[in-house]
VOBA-1610 file (N, C-alpha, C; in pm, whole numbers, padded with zeros to 5 digits, always signed):
BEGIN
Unk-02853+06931-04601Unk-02765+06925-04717Unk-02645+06836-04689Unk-02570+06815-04529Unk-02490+06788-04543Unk-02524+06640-04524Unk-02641+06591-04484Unk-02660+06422-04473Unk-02677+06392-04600Unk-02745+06474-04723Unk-02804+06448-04844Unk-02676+06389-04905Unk-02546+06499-04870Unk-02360+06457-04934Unk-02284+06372-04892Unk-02323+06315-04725Unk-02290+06179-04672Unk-02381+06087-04797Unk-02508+06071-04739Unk-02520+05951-04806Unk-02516+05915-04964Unk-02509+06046-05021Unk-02435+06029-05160Unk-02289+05934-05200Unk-02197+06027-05064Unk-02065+05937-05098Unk-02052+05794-05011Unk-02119+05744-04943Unk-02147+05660-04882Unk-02228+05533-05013Unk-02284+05588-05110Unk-02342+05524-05213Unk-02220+05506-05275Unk-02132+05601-05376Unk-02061+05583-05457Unk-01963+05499-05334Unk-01905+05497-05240Unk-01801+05405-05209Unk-01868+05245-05165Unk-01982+05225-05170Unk-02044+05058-05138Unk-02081+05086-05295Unk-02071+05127-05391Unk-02080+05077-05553Unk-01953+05043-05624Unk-01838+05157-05569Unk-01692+05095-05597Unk-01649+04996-05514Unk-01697+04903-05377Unk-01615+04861-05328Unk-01759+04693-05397Unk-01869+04735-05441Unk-01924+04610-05527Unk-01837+04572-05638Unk-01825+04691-05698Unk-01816+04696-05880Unk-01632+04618-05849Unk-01545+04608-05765Unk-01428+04592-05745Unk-01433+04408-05707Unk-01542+04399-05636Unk-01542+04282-05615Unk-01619+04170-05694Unk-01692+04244-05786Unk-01725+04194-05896Unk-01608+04166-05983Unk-01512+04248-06000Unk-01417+04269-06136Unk-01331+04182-06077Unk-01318+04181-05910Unk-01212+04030-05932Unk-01265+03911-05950Unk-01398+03894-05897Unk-01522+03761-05927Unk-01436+03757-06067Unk-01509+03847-06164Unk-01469+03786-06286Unk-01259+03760-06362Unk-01240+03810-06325Unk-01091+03819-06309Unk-01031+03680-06262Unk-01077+03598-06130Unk-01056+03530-06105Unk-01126+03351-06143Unk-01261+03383-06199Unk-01335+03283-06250Unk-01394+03286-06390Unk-01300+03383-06453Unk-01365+03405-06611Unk-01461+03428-06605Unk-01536+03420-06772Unk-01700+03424-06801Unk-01704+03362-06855Unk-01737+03238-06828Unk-01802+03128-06898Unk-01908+03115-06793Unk-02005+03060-06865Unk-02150+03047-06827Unk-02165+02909-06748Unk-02053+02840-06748Unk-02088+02727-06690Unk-02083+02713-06563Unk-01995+02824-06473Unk-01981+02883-06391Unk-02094+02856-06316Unk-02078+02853-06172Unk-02217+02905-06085Unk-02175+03019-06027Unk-02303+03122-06043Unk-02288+03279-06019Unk-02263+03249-05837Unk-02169+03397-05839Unk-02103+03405-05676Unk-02229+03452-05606Unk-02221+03431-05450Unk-02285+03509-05367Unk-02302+03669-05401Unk-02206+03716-05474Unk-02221+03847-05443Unk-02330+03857-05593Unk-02293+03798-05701Unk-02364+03836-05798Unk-02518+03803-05795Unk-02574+03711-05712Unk-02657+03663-05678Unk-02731+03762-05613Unk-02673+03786-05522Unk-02714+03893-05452Unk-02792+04043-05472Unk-02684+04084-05574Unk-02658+04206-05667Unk-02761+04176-05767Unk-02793+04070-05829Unk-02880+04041-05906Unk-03032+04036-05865Unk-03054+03995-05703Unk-03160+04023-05645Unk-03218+04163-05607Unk-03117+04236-05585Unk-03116+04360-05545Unk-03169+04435-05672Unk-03095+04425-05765Unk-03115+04530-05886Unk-03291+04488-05947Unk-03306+04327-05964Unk-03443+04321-05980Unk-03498+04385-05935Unk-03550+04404-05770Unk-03596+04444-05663Unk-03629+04580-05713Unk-03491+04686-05764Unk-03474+04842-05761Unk-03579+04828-05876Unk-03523+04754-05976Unk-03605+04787-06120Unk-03747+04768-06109Unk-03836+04757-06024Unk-03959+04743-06018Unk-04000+04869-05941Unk-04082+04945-05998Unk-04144+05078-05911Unk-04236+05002-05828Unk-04223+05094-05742Unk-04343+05020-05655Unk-04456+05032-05662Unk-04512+05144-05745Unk-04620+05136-05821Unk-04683+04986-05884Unk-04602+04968-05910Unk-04594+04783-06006Unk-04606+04696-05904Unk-04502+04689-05805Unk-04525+04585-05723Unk-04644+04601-05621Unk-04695+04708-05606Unk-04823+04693-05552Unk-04962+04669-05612Unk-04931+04640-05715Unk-05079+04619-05828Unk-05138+04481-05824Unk-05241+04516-05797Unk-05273+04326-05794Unk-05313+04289-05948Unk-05328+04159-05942Unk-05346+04108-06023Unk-05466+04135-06147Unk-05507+04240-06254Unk-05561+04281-06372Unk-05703+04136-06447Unk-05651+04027-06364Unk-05712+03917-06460Unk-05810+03841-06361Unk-05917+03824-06426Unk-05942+03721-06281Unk-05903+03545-06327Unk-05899+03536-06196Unk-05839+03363-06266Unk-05943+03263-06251Unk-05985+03234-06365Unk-06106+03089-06439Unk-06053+03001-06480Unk-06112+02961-06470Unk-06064+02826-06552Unk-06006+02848-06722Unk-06080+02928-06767Unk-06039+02941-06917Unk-05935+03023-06970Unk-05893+03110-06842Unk-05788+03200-06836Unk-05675+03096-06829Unk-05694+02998-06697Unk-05590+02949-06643Unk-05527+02824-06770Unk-05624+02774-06826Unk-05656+02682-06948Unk-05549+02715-07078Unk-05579+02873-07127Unk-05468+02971-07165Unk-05336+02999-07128Unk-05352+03025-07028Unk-05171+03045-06950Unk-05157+02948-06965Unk-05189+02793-06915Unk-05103+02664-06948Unk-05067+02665-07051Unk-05158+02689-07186Unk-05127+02648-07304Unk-04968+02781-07358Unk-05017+02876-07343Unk-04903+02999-07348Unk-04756+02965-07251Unk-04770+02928-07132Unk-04665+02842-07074Unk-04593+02730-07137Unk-04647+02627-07170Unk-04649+02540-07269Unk-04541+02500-07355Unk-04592+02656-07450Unk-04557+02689-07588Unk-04433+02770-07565Unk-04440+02844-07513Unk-04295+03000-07494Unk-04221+02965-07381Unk-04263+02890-07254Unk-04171+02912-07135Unk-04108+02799-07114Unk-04114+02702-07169Unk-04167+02592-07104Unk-03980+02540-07137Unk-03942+02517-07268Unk-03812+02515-07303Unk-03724+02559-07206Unk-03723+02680-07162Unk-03624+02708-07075Unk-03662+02669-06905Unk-03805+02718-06919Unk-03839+02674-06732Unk-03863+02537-06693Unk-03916+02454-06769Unk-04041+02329-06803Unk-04110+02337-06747Unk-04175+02223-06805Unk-04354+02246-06752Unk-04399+02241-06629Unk-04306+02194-06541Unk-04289+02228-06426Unk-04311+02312-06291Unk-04225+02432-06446Unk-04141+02585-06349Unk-04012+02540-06294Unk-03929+02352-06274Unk-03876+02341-06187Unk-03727+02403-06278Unk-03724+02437-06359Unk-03573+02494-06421Unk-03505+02382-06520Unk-03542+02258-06492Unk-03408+02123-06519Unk-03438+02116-06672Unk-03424+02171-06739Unk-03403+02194-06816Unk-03248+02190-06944Unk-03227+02153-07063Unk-03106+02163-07103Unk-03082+02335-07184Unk-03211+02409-07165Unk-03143+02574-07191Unk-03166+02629-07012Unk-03250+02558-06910Unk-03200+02616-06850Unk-03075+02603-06793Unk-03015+02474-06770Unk-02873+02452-06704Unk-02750+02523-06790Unk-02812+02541-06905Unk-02689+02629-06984Unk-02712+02790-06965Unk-02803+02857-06910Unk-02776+03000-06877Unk-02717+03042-06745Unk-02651+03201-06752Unk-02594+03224-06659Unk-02700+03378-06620Unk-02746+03384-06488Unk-02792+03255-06375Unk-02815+03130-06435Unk-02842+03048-06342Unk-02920+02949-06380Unk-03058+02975-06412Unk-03174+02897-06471Unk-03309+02935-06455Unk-03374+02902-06274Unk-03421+02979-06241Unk-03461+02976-06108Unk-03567+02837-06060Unk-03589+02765-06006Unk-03707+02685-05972Unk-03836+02777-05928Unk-03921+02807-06036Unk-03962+02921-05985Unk-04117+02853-05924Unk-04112+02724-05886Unk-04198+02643-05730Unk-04138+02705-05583Unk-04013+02724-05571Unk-03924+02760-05437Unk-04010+02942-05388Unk-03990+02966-05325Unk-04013+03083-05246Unk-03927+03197-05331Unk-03841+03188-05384Unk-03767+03301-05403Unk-03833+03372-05538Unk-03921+03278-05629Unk-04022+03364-05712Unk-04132+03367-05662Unk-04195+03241-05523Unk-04315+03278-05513Unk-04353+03376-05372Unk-04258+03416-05324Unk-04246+03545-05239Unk-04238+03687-05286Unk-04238+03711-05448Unk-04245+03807-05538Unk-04427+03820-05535Unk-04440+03990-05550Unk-04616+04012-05576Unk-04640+04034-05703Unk-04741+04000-05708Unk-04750+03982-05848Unk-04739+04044-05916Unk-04734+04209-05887Unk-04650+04303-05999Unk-04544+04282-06032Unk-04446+04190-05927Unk-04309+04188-05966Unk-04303+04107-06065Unk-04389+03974-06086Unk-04388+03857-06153Unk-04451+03923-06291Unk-04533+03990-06326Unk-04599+04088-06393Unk-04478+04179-06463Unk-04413+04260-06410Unk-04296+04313-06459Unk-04197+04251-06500Unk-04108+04162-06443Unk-04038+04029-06499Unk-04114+03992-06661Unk-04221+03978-06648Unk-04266+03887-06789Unk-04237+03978-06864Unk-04341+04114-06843Unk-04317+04227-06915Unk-04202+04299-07021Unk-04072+04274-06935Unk-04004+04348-06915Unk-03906+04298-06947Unk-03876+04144-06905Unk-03748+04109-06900Unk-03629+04144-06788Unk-03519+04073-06769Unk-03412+04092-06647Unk-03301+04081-06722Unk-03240+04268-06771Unk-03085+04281-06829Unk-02987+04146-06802Unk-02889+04098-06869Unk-02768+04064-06863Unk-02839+03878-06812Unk-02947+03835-06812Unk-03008+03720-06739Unk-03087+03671-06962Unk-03094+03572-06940Unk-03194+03484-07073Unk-03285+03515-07054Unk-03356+03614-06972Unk-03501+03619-06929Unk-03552+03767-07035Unk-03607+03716-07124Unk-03641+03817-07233Unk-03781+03905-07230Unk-03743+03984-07258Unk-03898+04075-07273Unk-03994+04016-07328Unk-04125+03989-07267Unk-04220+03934-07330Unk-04366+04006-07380Unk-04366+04137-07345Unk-04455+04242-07320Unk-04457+04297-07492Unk-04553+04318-07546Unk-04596+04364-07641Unk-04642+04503-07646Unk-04692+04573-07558Unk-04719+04700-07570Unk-04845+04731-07535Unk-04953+04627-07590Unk-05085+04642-07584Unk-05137+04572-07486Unk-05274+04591-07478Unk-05376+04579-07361Unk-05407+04399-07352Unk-05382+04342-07479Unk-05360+04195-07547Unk-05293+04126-07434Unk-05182+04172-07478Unk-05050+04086-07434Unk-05037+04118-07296Unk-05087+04228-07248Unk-05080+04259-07070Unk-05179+04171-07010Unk-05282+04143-07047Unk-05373+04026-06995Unk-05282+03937-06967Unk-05264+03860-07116Unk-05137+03747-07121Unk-05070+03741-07004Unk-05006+03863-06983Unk-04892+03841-06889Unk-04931+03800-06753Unk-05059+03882-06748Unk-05101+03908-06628Unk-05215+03697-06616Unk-05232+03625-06696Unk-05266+03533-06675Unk-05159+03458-06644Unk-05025+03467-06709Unk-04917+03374-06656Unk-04892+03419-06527Unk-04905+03498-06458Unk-04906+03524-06318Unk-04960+03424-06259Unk-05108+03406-06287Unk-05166+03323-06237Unk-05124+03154-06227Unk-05067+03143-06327Unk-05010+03005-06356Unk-04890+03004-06303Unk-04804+03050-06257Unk-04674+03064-06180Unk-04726+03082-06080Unk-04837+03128-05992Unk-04831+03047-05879Unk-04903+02926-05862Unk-04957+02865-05955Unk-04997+02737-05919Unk-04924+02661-06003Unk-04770+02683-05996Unk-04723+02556-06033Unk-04669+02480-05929Unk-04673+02536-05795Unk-04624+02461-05682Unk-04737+02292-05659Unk-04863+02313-05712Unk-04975+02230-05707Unk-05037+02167-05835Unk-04897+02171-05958Unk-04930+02125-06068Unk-04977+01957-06050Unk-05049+01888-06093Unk-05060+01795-06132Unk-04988+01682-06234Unk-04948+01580-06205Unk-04900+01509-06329Unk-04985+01522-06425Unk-05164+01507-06399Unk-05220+01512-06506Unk-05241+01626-06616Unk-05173+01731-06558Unk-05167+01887-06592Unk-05035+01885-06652Unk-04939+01851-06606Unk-04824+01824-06709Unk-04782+01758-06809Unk-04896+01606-06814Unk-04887+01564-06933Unk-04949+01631-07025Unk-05078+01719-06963Unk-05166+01787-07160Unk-05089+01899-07165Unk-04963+01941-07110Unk-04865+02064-07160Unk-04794+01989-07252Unk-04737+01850-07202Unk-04652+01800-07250Unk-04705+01773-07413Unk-04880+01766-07465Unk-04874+01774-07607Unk-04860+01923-07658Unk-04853+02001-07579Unk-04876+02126-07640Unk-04696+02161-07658Unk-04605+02164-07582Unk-04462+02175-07630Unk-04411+02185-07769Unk-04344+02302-07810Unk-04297+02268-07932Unk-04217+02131-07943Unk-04275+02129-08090Unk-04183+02015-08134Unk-04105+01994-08234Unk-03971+01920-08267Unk-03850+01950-08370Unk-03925+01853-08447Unk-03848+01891-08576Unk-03876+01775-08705Unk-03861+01647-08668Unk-03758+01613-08615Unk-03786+01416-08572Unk-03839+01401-08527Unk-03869+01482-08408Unk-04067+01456-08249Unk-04151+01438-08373Unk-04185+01536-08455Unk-04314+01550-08568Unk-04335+01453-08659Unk-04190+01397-08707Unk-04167+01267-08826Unk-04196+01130-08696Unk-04149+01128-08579Unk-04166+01012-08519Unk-04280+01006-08478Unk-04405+01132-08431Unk-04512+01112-08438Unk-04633+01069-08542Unk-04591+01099-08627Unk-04657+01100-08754Unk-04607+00924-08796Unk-04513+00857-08770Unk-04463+00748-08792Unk-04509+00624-08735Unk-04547+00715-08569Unk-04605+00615-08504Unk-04785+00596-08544Unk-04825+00742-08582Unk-04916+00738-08582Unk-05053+00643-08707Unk-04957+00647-08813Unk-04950+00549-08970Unk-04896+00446-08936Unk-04807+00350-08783Unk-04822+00227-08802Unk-04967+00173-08679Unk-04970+00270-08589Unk-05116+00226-08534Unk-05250+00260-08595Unk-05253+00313-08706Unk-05350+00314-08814Unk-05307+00211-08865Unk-05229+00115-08885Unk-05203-00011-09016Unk-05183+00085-09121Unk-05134+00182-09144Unk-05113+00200-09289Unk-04956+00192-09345Unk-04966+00130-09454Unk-04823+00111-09533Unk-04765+00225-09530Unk-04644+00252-09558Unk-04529+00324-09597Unk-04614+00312-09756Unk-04593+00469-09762Unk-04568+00523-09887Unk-04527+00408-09989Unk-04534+00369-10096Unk-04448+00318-10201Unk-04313+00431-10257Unk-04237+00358-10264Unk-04134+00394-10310Unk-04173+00454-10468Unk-04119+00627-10578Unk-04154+00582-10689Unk-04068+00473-10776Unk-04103+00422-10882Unk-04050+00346-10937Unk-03962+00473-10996Unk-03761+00382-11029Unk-03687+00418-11101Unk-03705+00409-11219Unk-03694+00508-11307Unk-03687+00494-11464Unk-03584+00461-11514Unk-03576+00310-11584Unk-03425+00285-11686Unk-03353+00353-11730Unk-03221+00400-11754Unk-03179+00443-11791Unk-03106+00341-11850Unk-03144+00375-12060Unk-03098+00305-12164Unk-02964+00390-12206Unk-02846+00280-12233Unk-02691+00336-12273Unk-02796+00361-12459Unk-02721+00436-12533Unk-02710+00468-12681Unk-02627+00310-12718Unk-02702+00241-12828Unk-02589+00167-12884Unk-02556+00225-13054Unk-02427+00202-13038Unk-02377+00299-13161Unk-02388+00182-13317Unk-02361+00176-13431Unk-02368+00088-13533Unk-02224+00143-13568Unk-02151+00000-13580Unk-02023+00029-13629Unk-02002-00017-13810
//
């Protein structure tokens, strides 16, 4: 009983002497996002991932087997949803990733691909509080495949191919000018004219009889 009440207060005083050095982190460097997160939050941020995964989860292997047509899928699902903030990559350089706080991780480096794949599995799932990293988990047996195929594709982005990044690169969403400049280019290497303009209708003044 009495080690159970040591290491109780031994917890609460390394959580007040974090939570203190957090509050001057921020105290002293604001919150703005442009910021690069401190050692300690970094840290703290690794840690709490870490806790938030049962280990139930992180010992689960992988639910999917990986084919070609699976893997074919995750690219295209990568693609489409991740790709904006991670790129097609995984390497982060990104303009939503350089604007979140963390940064987006290079998730080619060791520090996501030293995660098992439950962890990477839970992350998708689940999402990481107070981080841009959003819940992606649907509930159903569907979307847990899903997840469980982007597993597969996060670890082979260390061995992506250029030629594998360009057929993501058609699949990327695209804004109204990408879509109008494709479509623009695509009607002058067909030879086809521009639209005609419609013709304006005259507009006749009233003449009055005096």
């Amino acid at each position: 009983m009495k080690h159970t009440i040591r290491a109780l207060l031994i917890l609460i005083v390394l959580a007040e002497v974090v939570g203190g050095l957090v509050a001057y982190t921020i105290v002293r460097r604001g919150i703005s996002a442009r910021a690069e997160p401190s050692r300690i939050e970094a840290m703290m941020a690794r840690t709490m991932r870490s806790l938030a995964t049962p280990g139930s989860v992180k010992s689960q292997p992988n639910a999917m087997p990986k084919t070609d047509e699976v893997m074919a899928r995750a690219m295209a699902h990568f693609a489409d949803h991740c790709a904006v903030c991670h790129a097609n990559d995984g390497s982060g350089d990104t303009e939503m990733g350089h604007g979140m706080y963390p940064r987006v991780p290079d998730m080619r480096a060791a520090a996501t691909q030293s995660l098992s794949d439950g962890e990477l599995f839970s992350i998708i799932e689940n999402g990481i509080r107070l981080t841009g990293m959003p819940a992606w988990g649907t509930g159903t047996p569907e979307g847990e495949r899903e997840s469980w195929a982007l597993v597969h594709f996060i670890r082979h982005l260390p061995s992506l191919t250029p030629e594998e990044i360009a057929r993501m690169e058609a699949l990327n969403p695209k804004t109204p000018d990408q879509l109008r400049e494709e479509e623009e280019t695509r009607r002058f290497l067909a030879g086809e004219t521009p639209e005609s303009a419609p013709a304006k209708t005259p507009v006749h003044k009233g003449h009055h009889d005096h």
